[in-house]
Structures are given as C-alpha cells and as structure tokens.
C-alpha positions as CSV (number, residue, x, y, z in Angstrom):
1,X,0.0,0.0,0.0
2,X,1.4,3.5,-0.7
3,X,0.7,6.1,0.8
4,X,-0.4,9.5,-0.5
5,X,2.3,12.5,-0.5
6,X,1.0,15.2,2.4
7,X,1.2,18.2,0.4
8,X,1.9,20.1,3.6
9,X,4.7,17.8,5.0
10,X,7.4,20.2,4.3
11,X,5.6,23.0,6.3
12,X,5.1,20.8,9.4
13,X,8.4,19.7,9.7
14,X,9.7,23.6,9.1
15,X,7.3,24.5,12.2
16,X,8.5,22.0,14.5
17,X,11.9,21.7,13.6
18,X,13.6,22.8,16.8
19,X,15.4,26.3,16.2
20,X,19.3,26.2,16.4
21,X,19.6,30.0,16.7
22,X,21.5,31.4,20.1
23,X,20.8,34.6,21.7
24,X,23.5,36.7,22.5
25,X,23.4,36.4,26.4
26,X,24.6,40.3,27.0
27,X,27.6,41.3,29.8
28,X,27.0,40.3,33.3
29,X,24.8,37.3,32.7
30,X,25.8,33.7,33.8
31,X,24.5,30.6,34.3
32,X,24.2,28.5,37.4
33,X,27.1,26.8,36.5
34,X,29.5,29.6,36.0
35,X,28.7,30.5,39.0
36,X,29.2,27.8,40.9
37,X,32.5,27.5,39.0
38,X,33.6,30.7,40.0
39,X,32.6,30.5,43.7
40,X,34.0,27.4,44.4
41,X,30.3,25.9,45.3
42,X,28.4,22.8,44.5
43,X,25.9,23.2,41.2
44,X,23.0,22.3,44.1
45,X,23.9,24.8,46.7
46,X,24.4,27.5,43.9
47,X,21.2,26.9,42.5
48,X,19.4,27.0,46.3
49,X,21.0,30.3,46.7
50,X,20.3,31.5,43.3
51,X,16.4,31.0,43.5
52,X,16.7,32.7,47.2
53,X,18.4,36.1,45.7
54,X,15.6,36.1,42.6
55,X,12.7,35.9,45.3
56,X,14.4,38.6,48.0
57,X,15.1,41.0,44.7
58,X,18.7,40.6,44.3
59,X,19.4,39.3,41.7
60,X,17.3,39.1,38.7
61,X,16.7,35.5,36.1
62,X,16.4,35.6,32.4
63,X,16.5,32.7,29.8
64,X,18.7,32.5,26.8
65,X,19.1,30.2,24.6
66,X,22.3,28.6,24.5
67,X,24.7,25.7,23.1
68,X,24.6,23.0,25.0
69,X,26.8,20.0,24.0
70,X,25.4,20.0,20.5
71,X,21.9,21.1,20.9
72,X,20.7,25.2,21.6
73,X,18.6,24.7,24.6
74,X,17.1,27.7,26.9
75,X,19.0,27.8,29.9
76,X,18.1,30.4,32.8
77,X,21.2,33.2,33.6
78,X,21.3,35.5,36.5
79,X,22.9,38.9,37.5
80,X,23.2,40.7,40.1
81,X,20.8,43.7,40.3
C-alpha cells in the first residue's frame, strides 16, 4: 500500500523543527554553572542560593538560549541587580 504524498509535509516539519539560533546572552549574565565555577560551590547549593536572591530582589533570572553539547537549549542566567 502507498501512501499519499501530504502536500503540507514540508511546512510541518519547518514548524516543529527545533530552532538552532542562540541569543547573544549580554555582559554580566551567567549561568548556574559559571557561578558555581567561580565560587567554588556545588551546582545544588548554587542553584538553592540562586532562587533565594531572585525571590528577596537581588538578583534578577532571564532565559537564553544557549549551546549546550550540540543542541541550543534555553537555559536560565542571572545577574546581580
């Protein structure tokens, strides 16, 4: 059995083809992980302290998307305010 050719096949897989384009993440924003790098603290406790400052107004969260490995994925940054 054959099947018929989905005229709109090309369209559908443009739409949910996942988008490789990265933002460019401006000055002063890092990731959990750079910060924990650069503090000398576990990922975990980072990201504990990290939700605390965004809730108490210190610092502020934004997502960018961002190479990861070999896929773009969002990933959430911070900054001091």
């Amino acid at each position: 059995m054959k099947r018929a050719t989905d005229p709109d096949l090309a369209r559908w897989c443009a739409v949910l083809a996942t988008s490789q384009t990265q933002d460019k993440v401006p000055p002063g924003w890092l990731t959990a992980k750079e910060i924990s790098d650069r503090i000398g603290k576990a990922l975990s406790t980072v990201g504990g302290q990290l939700g605390r400052a965004v809730l108490e107004g210190a610092a502020e969260r934004k997502t960018f998307r961002i190479l990861t490995g070999s896929v773009v994925r969002p990933v959430p940054h911070y900054r001091i305010k």
